[in-house]
C-alpha positions in Angstrom: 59.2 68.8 103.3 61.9 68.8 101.0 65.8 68.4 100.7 67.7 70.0 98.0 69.2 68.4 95.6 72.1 69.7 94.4 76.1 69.7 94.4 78.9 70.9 92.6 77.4 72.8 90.1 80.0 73.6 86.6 81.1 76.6 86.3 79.6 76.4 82.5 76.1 75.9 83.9 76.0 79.6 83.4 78.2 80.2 80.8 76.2 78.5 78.1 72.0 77.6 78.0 72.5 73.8 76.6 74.8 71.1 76.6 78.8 71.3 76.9 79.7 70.1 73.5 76.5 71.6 72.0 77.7 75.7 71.6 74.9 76.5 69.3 72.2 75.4 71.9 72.8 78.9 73.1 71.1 80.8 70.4 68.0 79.0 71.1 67.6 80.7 74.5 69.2 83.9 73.3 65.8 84.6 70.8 63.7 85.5 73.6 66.0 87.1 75.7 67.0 90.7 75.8 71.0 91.5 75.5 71.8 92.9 78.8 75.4 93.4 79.7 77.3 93.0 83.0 78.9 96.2 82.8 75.0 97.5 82.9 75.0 96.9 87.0 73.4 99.2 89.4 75.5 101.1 92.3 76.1 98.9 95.3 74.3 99.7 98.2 76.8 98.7 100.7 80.3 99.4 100.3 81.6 96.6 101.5 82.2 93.3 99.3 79.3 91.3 99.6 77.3 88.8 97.8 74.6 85.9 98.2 76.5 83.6 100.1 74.8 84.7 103.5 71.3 84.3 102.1 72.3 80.6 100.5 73.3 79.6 104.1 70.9 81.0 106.1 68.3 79.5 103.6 70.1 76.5 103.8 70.3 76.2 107.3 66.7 76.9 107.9 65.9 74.0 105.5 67.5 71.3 106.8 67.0 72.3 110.3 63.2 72.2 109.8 62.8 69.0 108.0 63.7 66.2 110.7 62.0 68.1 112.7 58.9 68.2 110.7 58.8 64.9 110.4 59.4 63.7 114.2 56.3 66.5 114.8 54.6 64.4 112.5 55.7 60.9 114.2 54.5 62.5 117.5 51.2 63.8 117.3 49.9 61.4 115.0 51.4 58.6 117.6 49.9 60.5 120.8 46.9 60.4 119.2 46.1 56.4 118.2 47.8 55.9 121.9 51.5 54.5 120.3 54.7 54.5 122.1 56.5 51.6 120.8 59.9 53.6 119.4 60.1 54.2 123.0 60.6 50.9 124.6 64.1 50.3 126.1 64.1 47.0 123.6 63.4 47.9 120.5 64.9 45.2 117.7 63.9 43.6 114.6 62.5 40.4 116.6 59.7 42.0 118.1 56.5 40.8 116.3 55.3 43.9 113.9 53.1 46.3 116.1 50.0 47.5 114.0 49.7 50.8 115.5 53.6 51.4 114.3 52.6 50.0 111.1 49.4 52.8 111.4 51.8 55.7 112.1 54.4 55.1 109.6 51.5 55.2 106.8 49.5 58.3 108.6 53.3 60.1 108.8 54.4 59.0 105.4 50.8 60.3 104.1 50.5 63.4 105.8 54.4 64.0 104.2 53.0 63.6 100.6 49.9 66.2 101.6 52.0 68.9 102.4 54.4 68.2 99.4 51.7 68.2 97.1 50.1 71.4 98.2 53.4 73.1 98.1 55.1 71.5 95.0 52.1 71.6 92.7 52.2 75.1 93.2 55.9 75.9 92.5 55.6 73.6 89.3 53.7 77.1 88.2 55.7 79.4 90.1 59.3 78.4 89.5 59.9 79.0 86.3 57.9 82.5 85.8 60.2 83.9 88.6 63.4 82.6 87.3 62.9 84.0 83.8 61.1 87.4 85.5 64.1 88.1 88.3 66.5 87.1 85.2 65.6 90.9 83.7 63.9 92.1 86.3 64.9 91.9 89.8 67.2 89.2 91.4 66.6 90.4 95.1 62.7 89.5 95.3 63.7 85.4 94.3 66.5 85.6 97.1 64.1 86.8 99.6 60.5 86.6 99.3 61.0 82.8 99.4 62.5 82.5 103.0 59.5 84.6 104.0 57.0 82.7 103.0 58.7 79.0 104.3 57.4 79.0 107.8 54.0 79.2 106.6 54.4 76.2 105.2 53.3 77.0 101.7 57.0 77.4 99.9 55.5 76.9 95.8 53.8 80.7 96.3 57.3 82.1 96.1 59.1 79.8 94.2 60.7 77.4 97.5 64.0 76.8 98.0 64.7 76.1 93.9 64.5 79.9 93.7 67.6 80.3 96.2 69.0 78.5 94.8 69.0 79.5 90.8 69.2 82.9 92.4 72.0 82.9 94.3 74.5 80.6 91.4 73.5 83.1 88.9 73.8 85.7 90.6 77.4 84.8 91.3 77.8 83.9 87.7 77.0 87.4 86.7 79.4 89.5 89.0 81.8 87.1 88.3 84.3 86.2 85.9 85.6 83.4 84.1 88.5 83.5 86.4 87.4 83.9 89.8 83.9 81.7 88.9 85.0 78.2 90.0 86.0 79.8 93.3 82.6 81.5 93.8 80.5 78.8 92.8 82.7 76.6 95.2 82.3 78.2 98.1 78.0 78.5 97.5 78.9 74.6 97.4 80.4 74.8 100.8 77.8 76.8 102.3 75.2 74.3 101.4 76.9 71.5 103.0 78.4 73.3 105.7 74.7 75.2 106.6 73.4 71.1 106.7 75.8 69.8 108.6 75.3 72.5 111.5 71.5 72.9 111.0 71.4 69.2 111.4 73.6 68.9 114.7 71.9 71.9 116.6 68.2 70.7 115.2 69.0 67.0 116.3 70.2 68.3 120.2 67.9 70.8 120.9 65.1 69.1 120.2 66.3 66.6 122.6 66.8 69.2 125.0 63.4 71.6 124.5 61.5 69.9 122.4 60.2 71.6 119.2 58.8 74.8 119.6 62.5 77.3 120.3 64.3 75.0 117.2 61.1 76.6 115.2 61.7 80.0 116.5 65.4 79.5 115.1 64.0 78.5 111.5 62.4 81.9 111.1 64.7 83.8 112.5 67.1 82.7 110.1 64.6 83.3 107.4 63.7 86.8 108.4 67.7 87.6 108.9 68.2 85.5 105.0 64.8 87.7 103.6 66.4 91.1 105.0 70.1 90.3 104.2 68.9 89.8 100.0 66.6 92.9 100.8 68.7 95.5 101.8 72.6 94.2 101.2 72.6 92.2 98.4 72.6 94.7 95.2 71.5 93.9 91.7 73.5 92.0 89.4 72.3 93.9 85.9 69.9 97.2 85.5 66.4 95.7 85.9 64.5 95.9 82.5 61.1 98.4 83.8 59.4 96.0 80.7 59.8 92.6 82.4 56.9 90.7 82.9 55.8 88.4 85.5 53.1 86.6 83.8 55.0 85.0 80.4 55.2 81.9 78.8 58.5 82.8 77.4 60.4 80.3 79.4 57.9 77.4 78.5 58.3 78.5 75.2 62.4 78.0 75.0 62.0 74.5 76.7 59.5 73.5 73.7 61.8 74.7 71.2 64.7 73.3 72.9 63.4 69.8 72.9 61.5 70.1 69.6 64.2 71.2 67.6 67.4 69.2 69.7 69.3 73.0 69.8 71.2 72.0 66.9 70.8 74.7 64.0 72.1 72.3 61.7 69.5 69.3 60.1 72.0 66.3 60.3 73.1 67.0 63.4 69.4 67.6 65.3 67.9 64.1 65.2 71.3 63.2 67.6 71.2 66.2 69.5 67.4 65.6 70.4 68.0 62.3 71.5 70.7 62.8 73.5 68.8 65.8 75.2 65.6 63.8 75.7 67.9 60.7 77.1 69.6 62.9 79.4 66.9 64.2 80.4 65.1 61.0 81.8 68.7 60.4 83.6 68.1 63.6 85.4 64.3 63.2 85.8 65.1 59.4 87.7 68.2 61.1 89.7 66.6 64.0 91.1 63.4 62.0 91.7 65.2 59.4 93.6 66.9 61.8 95.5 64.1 64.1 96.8 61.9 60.9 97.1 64.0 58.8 99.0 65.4 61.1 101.7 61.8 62.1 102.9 62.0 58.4 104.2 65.3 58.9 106.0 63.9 60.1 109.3 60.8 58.0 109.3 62.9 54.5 108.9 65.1 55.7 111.4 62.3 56.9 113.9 60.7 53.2 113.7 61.6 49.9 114.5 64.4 48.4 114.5 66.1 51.5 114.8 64.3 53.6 117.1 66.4 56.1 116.6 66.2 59.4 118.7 66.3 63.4 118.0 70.0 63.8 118.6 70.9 60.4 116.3 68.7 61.5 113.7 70.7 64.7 113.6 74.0 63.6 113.2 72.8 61.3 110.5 71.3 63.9 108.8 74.4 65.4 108.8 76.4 62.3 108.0 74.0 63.2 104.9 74.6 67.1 104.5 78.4 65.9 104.7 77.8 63.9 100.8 77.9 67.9 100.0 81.5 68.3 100.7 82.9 65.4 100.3 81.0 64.9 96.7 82.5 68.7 95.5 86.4 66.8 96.5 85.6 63.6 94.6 84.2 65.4 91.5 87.4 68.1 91.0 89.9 65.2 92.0 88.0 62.4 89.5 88.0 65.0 86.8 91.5 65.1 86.4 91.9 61.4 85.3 88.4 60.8 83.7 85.4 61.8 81.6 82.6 63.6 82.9 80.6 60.3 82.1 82.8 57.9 84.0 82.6 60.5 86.8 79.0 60.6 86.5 79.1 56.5 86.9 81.2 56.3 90.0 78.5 58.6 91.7 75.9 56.4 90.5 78.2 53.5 92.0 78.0 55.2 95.1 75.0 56.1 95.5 73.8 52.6 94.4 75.5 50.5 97.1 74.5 53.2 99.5 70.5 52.6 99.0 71.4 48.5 99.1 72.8 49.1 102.7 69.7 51.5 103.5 67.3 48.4 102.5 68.8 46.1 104.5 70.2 48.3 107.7 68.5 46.7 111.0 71.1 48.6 113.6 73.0 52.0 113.9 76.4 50.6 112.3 74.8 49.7 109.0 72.9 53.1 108.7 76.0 54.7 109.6 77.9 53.1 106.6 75.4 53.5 104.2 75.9 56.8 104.7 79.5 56.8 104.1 78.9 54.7 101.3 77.1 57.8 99.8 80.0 60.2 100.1 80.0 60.4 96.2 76.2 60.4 96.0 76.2 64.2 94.7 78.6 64.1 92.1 76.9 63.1 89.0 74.2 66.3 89.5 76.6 68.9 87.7 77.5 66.2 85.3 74.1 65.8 83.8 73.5 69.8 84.3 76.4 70.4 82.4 74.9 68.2 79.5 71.7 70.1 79.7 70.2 73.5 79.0 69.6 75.2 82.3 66.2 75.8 80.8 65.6 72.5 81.9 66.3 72.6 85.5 64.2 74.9 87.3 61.3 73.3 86.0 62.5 69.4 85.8 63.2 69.7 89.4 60.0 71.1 90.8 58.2 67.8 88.6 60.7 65.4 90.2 60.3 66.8 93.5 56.2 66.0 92.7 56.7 62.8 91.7 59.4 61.5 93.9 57.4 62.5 96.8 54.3 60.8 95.8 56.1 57.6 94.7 58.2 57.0 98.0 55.6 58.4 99.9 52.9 56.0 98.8 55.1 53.3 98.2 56.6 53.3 101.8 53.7 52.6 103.8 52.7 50.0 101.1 55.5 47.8 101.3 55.9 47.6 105.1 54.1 44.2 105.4 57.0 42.4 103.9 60.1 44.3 103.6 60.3 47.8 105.8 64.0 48.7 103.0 61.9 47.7 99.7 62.0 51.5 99.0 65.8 51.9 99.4 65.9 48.9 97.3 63.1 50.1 94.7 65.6 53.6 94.5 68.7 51.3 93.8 67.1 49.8 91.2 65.9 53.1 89.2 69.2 54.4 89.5 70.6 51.5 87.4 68.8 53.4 84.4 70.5 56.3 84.2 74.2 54.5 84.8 73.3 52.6 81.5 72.3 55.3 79.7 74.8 57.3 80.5 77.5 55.0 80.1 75.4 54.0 76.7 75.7 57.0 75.5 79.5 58.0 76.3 80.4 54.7 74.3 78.6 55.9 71.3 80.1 59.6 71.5 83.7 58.2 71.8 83.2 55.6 69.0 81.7 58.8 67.1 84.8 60.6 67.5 87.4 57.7 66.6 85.2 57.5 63.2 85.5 61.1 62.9 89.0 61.3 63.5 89.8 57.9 60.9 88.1 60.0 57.9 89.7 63.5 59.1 
């Protein structure tokens, strides 16, 4: 069960393979890839004006209306079975002595979470990057669709999970796009992301209150059968597809080897820096995404449990209280960017989402859930920042390993630290997170004194 984790994504994410201040990055991508124009694109097959924005909602949608609900599934069955009812007392509150069946199925649920991560994750680790780099001359319609059909069988890494979609669908607009019209596009993919959560969350949250779990499923692949068909037979191709693409290549691995080996600096003095500021913000990215996808698979579960106790329809809206960070994030970052570095941008998000998690450790009723949440509004800001300092060769694969990891961190650390504080994993994120706001703020000092030096012997 996984949330995406992703926001506002720069517009030169796709207009350049490394960092923003690093232009000759590009050329180490560019050896391995064939020169294929945009002018080179296939006739559409629908007249009308169409693109990928459908299929990123209805993907979206279908996520995040199945993964509360996974979880509560969970919560249920494995209660019914070791004879638990506790989260549904009329009284439930922090006094209560500690029941050890609750403590049971919060580490059976929090378990059987991390299986069905690991089977999937482990296998997109493979998968991702191979059909990013083969749809990228290929085909882009197979890592739109084939994806969505393959989620309700609970086995997303085959086809490349929702990290497919995604990549898919912001390079596809950056393809048929131009440098004009690009921070429009890529804006409203933004939107459908958070809008899709924040709906998917509402229904998912009521109706399972209302018929229980089996129609809300029905809905999940329905959506992605209508996503799947929609990327099939609307969406056209973006370039020619190159009949000579492979499938099976280690071209992509190959480009992230040279990338980090050699910094993506052609120039010697300059590649010692330019490797260790690639390697550094990498680890920032490696800790945020990690944090992210690790510590919202506990969401539901804290809330499900004592003291909270919370129910289908409350879990829903503070899902999308979550999905809402989407939005709200994309405002922050375009109005924060007028007044300040990408950097200081990138802090104020780590701000955020750092006094968020420290009201998530120690929230005992509805209120201080609620505001940790709002607390969080600027949680998805710093993701573009750090992708906008990074080669995108990095991310398709980076975030399949964090996904990996974070889930089999929280996961195990959850049910392990239940004994004496039931937060400690909120708290455990907030601390992590301090790592990339020092590096990050580390290394923005270092760049600006490097300029004034550079601008006192100019």
């Amino acid at each position: 069960m996984y949330e995406p984790d992703t926001a506002a994504i720069l517009p030169e994410d796709f207009l350049s393979a490394a960092s923003t201040d690093d232009p000759s990055a590009h050329s180490e991508e560019e050896e391995d890839r064939p020169q294929i124009t945009k002018a080179a694109r296939p006739p559409s097959r629908c007249p009308l004006p169409v693109s990928v924005e459908p299929v990123l909602f209805l993907s979206m949608f279908s996520l995040v209306l199945q993964t509360p609900l996974a979880t509560q599934y969970l919560w249920d069955r494995i209660s019914e079975e070791l004879g638990y009812n506790g989260s549904r007392r009329s009284e439930c509150n922090s006094s209560e002595p500690a029941d050890p069946l609750q403590k049971e199925v919060e580490t059976l649920t929090a378990h059987w979470n991390l299986y069905i991560n690991l089977g999937g994750f482990s296998v997109g680790l493979l998968v991702v990057p191979l059909l990013g780099s083969w749809s990228d001359l290929a085909a882009a319609e197979p890592s739109l669709s084939s994806p969505t059909l393959v989620w309700p069988c609970k086995q997303p890494g085959l086809s490349g999970d929702f990290n497919a979609i995604l990549a898919g669908s912001f390079a596809y607009v950056a393809d048929i796009s131009d440098r004009r019209s690009r921070t429009f596009r890529v804006a409203v993919l933004e939107a459908c992301l958070g809008l899709a959560g924040i709906l998917a969350s509402i229904i998912g949250g009521e109706w399972r209150r209302a018929q229980g779990y089996i129609n809300p499923f029905w809905l999940v692949l329905a959506t992605n059968l209508a996503s799947a068909l929609y990327a099939s037979l609307v969406v056209r191709e973006s370039v020619l597809p190159d009949p000579t693409a492979k499938l099976l290549t280690t071209r992509h691995h190959k480009a992230v080897w040279r990338l980090y080996s050699s910094g993506g600096s052609s120039t010697e003095g300059d590649r010692s820096f330019r490797r260790c500021k690639l390697w550094l913000y990498s680890l920032c990215f490696f800790l945020l995404v990690t944090v992210h996808s690790g510590s919202r698979e506990l969401y539901v579960l804290y809330e499900l449990s004592p003291p909270l106790c919370w129910g289908s329809a409350l879990i829903g809206y503070g899902s999308a209280a979550q999905n809402l960070a989407y939005l709200t994030s994309l405002l922050g970052l375009r109005i924060m960017q007028l007044c300040m570095e990408d950097s200081w941008v990138a802090l104020v998000s780590l701000a955020s989402n750092i006094i968020g998690l420290l009201v998530f450790a120690v929230a005992d009723s509805t209120q201080l859930m609620f505001t940790g949440y709002g607390l969080c509004f600027l949680f998805m800001a710093v993701t573009p920042v750090l992708r906008s300092k990074l080669s995108k060769l990095v991310d398709p694969l980076s975030k399949t390993l964090c996904f990996l990891v974070g889930s089999g961190i929280f996961n195990s650390l959850y049910p392990a630290t239940l004994h004496f504080m039931k937060g400690f994993t909120f708290l455990f994120a907030a601390i992590l997170l301090l790592i990339p706001a020092g590096i990050i703020g580390t290394l923005q000092c270092l760049d600006q004194r490097r300029g004034l030096r550079e601008s006192a012997v100019s």
